[in-house]
C-alpha angles and dihedrals in degrees: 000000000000111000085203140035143195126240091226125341087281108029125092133300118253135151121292087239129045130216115237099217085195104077081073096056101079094255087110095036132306123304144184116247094217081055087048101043090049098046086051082064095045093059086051095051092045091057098259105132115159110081124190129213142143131218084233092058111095083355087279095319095106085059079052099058092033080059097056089039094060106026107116087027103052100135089052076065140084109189120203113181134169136212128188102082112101117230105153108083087220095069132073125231132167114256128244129189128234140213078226092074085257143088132225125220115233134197123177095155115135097239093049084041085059095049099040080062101061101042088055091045094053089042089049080052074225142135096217147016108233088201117015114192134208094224094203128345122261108242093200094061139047114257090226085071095048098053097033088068085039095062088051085066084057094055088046090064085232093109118033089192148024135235145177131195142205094354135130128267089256093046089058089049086055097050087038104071090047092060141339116285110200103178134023119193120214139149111280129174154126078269103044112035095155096116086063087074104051106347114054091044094059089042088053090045093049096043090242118138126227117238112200127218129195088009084177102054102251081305099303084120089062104048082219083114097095099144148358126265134188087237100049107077093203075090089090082041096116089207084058101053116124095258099041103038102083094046077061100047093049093053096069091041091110087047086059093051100048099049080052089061088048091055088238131111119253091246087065089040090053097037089042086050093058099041086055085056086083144312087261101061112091106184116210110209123190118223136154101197130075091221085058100047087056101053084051093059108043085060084081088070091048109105118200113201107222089253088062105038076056092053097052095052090044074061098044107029106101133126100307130215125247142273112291129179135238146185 
């Protein structure tokens, strides 16, 4: 298996797996900054890349500690970071509801994209963004106007790439004829395998590579969720409600087996599955431990026969939920 992919035939190298930065923010359980900064540099010196953050995560403060993790070390790293989501009480957004009970407040206006730029930028302690992500499209505003100041930013030389995240096949067809998109990222597992029917299609039509995030389903793919904590916010997760997280969990029970009988954890199982989707899928795992980075990583050198790539979706192909967002 490929230690490393392109975004598009034509786009950039990165690693075949990206790091979530925002396993280190708090959102999954506290955690220490000099952890987190070192775990950042372990990524890097075990060949992962591509880190992913966002300027909502943390309310800008993940860019901060990606930015003293990688300040004497910024061309090991590919930064991908995302704007869109409001986090600053003095600004407006439009508000979207979510499968979690909440909303989330959006902006994709030009002037707010523009903004959104500089302050990543000055938090990155960079002088560019390699990938820049829509994080959810505005619905009060058409997506051509979003990207379109978005691609200003590329012939500024502030942003190398373009991402969207989070958006519809059609939506992707839209951006995609202001300027060139070269990764969308969108939520793809054994436990959520909607993208395979619209989305996907159009990506593979279009060049632009699938980044997949919560390739372990929020950690039902790992059978490490037991119970629920304050501090986990898996706890607004509705698959991980009290009444519906052990009829999850059951349903991947064959999955764990039969990662047991290749000598392999379920994590690699359900990471070496999707990279074998396609040359032009790049999970992007969370995870706040080194022992668990590792393990991420090492699921590149796993090789799945077709039979048994066959076999693992006979024992996780049933009637799927539907489409829930993210940050």
């Amino acid at each position: 298996m490929d230690q490393y992919r392109k975004l598009g035939s034509a786009g950039p190298l990165v690693s075949a797996i990206a790091y979530g930065a925002m396993g280190v923010e708090g959102d999954y359980g506290l955690t220490d900054e000099n952890n987190a900064i070192a775990l950042i540099n372990d990524a890097l010196n075990a060949g992962c890349s591509f880190i992913d953050t966002a300027d909502a995560y943390g309310n800008g403060h993940n860019e901060q500690l990606l930015n003293r993790a990688i300040v004497h070390r910024r061309r090991k790293a590919f930064i991908a970071t995302k704007f869109g989501v409001v986090f600053d009480s003095n600004e407006m957004g439009t508000q979207i509801p979510t499968e979690w009970g909440i909303s989330l407040s959006i902006n994709g206006k030009p002037k707010y994209a523009k903004a959104c730029l500089e302050n990543s930028l000055e938090r990155l302690g960079t002088d560019h963004i390699d990938l820049w992500y829509l994080h959810y499209p505005d619905p009060s505003i058409p997506i051509e106007e979003t990207v379109g100041a978005m691609s200003q930013a590329v012939e500024q030389g502030k942003v190398r790439f373009l991402g969207l995240c989070n958006v519809s096949s059609e939506q992707v067809r839209r951006a995609h004829k202001v300027h060139r998109i070269s990764a969308v990222q969108n939520q793809y597992s054994l436990w959520r395998r909607e993208a395979e029917k619209n989305l996907l299609p159009v990506l593979r039509e279009l060049d632009i590579a699938l980044v997949a995030w919560s390739p372990l389903g929020g950690g039902l793919l790992t059978s490490s969720i037991e119970k629920l904590s304050p501090d986990n916010s898996e706890i607004i997760d509705p698959r991980c409600r009290a009444e519906k997280l052990m009829p999850s969990q059951k349903r991947f029970t064959p999955l764990l087996r039969l990662a047991d009988k290749l000598k392999i954890t379920a994590p690699q199982l359900a990471i070496a599955w999707l990279l074998h989707q396609g040359h032009d899928i790049i999970p992007v795992p969370v995870t706040r431990t080194n022992e668990h980075l590792m393990e991420n990583v090492k699921a590149t050198e796993i090789l799945l026969k077709p039979d048994m790539v066959k076999k693992i979706d006979e024992l996780t192909l049933r009637e799927l939920p539907q489409g829930q967002m993210k940050l």
